[in-house]
Backbone as JSON, one array per atom type, in Angstrom:
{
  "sequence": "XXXXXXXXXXXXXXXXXXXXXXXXXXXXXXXXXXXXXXXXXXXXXXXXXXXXXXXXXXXXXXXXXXXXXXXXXXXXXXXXXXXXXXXXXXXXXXXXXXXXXXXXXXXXXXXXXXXXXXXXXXXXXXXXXXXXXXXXXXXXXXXXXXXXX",
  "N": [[-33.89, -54.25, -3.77], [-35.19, -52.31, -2.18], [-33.21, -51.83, -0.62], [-31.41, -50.14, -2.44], [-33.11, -48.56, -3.05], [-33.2, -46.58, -0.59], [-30.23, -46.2, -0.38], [-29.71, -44.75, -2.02], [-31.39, -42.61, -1.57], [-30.77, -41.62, 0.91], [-27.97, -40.74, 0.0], [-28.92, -38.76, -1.78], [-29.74, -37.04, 0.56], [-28.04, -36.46, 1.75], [-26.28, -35.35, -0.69], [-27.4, -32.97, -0.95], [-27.51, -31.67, 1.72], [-25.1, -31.43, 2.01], [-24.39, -29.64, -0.09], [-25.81, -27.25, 0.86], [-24.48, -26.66, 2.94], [-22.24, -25.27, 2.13], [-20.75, -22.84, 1.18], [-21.64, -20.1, -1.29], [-20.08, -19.55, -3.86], [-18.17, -16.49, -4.55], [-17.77, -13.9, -6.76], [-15.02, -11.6, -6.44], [-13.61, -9.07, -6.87], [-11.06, -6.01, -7.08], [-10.72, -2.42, -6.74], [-10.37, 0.81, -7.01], [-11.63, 1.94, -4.55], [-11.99, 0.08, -3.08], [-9.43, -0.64, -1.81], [-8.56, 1.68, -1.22], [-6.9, 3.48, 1.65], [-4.35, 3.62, 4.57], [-1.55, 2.63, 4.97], [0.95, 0.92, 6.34], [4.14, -0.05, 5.73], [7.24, -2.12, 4.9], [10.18, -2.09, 3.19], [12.94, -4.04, 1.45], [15.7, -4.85, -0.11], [18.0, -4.91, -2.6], [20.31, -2.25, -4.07], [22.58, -2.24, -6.83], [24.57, -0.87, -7.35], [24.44, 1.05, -4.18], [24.13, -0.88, -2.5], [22.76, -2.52, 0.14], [19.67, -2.5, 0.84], [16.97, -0.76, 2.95], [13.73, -0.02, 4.64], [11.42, 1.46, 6.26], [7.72, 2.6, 6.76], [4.98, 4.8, 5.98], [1.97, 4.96, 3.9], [-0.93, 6.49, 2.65], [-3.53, 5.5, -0.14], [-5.97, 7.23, -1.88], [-9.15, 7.07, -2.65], [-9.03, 8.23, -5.39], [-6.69, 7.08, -7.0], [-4.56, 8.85, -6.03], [-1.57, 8.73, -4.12], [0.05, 9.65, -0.75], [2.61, 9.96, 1.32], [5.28, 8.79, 4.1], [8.82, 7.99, 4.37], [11.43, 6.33, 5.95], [14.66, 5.52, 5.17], [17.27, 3.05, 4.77], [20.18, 3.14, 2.93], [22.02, 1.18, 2.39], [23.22, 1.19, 5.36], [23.12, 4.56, 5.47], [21.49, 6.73, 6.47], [18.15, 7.88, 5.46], [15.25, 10.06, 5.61], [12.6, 10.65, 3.69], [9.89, 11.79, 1.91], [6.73, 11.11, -0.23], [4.38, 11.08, -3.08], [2.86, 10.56, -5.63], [0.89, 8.26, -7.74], [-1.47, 5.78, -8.76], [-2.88, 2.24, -9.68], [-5.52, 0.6, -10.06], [-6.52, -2.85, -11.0], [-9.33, -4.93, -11.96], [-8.42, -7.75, -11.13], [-6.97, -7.35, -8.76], [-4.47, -6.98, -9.53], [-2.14, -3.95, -9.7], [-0.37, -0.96, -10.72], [1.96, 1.42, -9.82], [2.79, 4.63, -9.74], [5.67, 6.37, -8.11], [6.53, 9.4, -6.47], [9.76, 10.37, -4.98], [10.91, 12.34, -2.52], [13.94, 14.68, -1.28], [13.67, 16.56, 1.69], [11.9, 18.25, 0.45], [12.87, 18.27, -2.83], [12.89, 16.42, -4.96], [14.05, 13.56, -5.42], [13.57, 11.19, -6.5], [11.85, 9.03, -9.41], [10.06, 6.52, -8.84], [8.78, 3.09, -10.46], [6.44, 1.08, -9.82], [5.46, -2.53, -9.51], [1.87, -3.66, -8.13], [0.08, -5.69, -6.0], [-2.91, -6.61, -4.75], [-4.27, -8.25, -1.88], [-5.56, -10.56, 0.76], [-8.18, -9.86, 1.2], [-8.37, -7.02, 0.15], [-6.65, -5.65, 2.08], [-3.92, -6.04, 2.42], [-0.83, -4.91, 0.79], [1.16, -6.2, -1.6], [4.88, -5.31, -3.35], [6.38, -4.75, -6.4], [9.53, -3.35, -7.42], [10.05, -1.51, -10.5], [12.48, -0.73, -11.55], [15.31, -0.88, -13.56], [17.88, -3.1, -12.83], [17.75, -3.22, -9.81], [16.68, -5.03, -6.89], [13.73, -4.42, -5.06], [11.54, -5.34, -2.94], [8.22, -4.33, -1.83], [5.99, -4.55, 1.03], [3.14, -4.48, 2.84], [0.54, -3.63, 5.21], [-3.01, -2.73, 5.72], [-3.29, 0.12, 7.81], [-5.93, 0.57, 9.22], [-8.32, -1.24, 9.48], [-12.04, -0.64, 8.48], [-14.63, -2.21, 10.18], [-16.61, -4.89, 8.93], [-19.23, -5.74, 7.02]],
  "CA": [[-34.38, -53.05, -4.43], [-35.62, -51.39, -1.08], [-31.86, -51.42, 0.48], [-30.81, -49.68, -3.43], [-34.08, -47.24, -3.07], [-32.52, -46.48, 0.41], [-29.1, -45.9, -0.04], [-29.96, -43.59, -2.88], [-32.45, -41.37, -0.66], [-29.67, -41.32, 1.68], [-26.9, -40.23, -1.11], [-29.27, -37.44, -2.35], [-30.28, -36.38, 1.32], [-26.4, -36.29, 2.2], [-25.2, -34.28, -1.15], [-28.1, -31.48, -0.54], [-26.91, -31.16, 3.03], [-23.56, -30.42, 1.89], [-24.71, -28.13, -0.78], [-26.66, -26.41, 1.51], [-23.79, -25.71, 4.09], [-21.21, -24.93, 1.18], [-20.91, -21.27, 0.55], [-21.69, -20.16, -2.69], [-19.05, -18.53, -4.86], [-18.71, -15.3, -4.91], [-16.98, -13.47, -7.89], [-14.01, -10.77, -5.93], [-12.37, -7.66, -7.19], [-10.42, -5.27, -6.13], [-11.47, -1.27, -6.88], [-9.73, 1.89, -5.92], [-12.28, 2.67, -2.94], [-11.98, -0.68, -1.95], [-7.95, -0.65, -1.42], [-8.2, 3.37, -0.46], [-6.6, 3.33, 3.24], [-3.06, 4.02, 4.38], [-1.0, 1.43, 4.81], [2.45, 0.49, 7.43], [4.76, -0.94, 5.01], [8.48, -2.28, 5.03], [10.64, -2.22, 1.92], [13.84, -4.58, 1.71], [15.97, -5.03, -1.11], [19.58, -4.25, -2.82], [20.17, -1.74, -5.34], [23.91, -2.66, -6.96], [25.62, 0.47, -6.94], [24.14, 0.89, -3.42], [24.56, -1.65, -1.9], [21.39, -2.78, 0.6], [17.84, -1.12, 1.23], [15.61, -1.17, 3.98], [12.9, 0.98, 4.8], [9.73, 1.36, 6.41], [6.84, 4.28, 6.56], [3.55, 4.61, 5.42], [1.46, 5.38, 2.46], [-1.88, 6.61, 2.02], [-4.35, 5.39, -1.17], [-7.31, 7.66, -1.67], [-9.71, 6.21, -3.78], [-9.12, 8.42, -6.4], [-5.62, 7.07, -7.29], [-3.68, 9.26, -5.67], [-0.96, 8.43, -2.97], [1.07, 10.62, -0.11], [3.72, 9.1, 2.69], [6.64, 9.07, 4.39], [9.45, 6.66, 4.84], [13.05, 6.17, 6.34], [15.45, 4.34, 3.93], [18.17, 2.83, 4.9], [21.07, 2.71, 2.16], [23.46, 0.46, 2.85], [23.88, 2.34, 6.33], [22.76, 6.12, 5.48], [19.65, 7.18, 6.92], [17.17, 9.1, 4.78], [14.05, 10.3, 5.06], [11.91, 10.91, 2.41], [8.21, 12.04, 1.73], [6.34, 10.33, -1.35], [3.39, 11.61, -3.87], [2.31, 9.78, -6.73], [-0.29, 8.14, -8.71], [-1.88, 4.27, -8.68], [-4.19, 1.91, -10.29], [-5.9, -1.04, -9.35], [-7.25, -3.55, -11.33], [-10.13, -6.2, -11.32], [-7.78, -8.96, -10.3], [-6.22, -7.36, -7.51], [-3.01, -6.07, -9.59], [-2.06, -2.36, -10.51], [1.01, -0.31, -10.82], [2.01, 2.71, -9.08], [4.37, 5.99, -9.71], [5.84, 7.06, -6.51], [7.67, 10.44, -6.29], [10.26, 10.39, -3.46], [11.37, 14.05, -2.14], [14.06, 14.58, -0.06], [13.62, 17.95, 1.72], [10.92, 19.25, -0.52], [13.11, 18.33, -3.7], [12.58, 15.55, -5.88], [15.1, 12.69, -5.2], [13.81, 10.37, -7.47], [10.74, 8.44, -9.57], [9.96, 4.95, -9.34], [7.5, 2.44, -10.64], [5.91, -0.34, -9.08], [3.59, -3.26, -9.88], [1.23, -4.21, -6.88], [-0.68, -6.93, -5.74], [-3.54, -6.44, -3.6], [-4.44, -9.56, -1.08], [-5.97, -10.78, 2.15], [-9.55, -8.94, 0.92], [-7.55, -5.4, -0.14], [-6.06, -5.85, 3.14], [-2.51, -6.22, 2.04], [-0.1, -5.16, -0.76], [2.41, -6.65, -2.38], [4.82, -4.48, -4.62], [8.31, -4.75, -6.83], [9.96, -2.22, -7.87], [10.5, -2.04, -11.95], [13.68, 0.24, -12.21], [16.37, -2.29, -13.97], [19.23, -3.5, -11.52], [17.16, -3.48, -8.72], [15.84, -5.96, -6.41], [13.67, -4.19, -4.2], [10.49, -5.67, -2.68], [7.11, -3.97, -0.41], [5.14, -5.29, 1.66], [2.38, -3.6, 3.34], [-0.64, -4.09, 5.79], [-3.84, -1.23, 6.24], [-2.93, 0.13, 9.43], [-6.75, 0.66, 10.14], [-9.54, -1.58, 8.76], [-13.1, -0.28, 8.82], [-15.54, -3.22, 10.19], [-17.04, -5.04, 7.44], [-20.72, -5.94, 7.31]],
  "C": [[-34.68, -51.97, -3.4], [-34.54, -51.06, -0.39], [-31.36, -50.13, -1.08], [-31.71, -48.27, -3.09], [-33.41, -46.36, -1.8], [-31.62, -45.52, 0.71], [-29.08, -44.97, -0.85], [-30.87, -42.78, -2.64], [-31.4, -40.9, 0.15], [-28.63, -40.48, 0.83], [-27.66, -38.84, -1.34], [-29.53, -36.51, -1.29], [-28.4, -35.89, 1.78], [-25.93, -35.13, 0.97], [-25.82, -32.93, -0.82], [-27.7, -30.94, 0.78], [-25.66, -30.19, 2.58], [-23.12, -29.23, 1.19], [-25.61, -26.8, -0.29], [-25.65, -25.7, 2.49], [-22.32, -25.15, 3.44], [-21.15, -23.6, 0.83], [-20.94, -20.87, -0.57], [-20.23, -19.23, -3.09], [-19.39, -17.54, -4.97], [-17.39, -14.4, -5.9], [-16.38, -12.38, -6.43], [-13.53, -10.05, -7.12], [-12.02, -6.92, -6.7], [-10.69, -3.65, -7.25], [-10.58, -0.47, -6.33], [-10.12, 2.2, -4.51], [-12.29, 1.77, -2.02], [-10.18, -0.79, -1.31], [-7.56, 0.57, -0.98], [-7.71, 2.87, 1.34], [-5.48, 3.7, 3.7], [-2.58, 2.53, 5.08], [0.82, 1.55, 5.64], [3.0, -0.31, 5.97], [6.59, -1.07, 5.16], [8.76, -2.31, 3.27], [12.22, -3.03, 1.99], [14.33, -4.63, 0.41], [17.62, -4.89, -1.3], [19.18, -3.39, -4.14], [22.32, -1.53, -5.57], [24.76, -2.03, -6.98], [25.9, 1.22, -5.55], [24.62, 0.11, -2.34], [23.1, -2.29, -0.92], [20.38, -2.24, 1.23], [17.27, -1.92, 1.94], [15.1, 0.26, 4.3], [11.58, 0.88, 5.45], [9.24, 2.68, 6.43], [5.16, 3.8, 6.23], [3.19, 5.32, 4.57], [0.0, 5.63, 2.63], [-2.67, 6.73, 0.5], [-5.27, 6.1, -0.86], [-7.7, 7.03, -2.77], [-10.03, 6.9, -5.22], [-7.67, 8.26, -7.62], [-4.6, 7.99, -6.73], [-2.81, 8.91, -4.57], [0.28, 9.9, -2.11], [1.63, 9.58, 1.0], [4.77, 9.56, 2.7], [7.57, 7.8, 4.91], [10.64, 7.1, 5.44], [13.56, 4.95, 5.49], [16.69, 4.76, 4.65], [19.1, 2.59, 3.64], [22.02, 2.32, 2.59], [24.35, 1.43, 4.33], [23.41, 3.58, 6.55], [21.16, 5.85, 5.27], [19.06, 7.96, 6.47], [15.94, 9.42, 5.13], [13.56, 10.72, 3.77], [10.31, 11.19, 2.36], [7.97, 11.62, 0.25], [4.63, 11.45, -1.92], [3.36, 10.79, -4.8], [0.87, 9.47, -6.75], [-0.52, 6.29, -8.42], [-2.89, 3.68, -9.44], [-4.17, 0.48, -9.8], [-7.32, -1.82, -10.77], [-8.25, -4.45, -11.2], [-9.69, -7.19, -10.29], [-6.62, -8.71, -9.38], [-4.54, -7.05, -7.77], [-3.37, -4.56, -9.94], [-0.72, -2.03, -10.36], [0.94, 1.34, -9.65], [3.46, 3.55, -9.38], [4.5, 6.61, -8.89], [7.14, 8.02, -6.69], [8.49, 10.62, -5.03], [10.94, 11.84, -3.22], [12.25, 13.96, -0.88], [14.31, 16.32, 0.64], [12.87, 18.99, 0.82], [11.53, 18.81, -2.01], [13.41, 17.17, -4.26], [14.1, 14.75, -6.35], [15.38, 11.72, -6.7], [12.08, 9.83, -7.93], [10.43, 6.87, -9.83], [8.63, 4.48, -9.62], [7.64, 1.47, -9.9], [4.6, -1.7, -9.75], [3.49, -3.95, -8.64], [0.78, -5.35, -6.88], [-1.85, -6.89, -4.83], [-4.15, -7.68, -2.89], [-4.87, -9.19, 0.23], [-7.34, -9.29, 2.31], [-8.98, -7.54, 1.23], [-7.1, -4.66, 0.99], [-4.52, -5.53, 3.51], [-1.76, -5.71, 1.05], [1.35, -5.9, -0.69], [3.4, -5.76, -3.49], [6.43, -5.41, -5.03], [8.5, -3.66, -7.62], [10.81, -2.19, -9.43], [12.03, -1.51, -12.57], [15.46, -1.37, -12.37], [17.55, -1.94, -13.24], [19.31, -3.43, -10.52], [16.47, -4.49, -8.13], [15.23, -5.26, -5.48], [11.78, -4.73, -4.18], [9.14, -4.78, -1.35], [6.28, -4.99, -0.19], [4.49, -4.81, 2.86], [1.09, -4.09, 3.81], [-1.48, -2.89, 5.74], [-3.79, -1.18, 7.69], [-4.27, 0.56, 10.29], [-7.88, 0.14, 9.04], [-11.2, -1.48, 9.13], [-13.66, -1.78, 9.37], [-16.58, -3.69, 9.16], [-18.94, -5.05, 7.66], [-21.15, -7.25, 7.69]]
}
């Protein structure tokens, strides 16, 4: 009875330890002000009339939905620049969409949508691009993260 009393002082002193050095849960979301930042991103993809896309540039989120950037796109070979404007949203769980205006030379190339992903604590995005007969994928880091607390 005194080895049972024992081993069950022991058991309860062992799970409180572990619940003690266990971090509690903490509910996450993701917020416009917290994903506001600008962002290095690559873009890879095909588009079938095209032929294959690559691109990189950068994007700035302000935290009131709005976005501005600039990229170089490769089409299958031909080198573009382009400057961007649009609109964004971010949800609780770290998705949202985005409408990105691409300009080339001041005049309005083209409009695409996107749905995001935000990851690696609103660190990262993820996008795809919704325009049908396209495969084109982003993928984007913040090219300057404040220090947290």
């Amino acid at each position: 009875m005194k080895r049972t009393f024992h081993s069950m002082l022991f058991g309860a002193i062992f799970l409180a330890a572990l619940a003690g050095i266990t971090p509690a849960a903490q509910a996450r979301s993701c917020s416009l002000s917290g994903v506001a930042g600008t962002y290095g991103y690559t873009t890879t993809g095909t588009i079938p009339t095209l032929g294959a896309v690559a691109g990189v540039g950068h994007v700035t989120l302000d935290a009131g939905g709005n976005l501005t950037g600039a990229q170089t796109v490769s089409f299958n070979g031909a080198i573009v620049p382009e400057t961007l404007s649009g609109t964004y949203t971010v949800n609780a769980d770290c998705t949202g969409t985005a409408t990105v205006n691409v300009f080339h030379g001041g005049v309005l190339a083209r409009t695409s949508n996107l749905n995001v992903v935000y990851d690696n604590n609103q660190r990262e995005l993820r996008a795809i691009f919704l325009t049908a007969g396209t495969v084109l994928t982003v993928n984007g880091r913040k090219m300057f993260v404040e220090e947290e607390d």
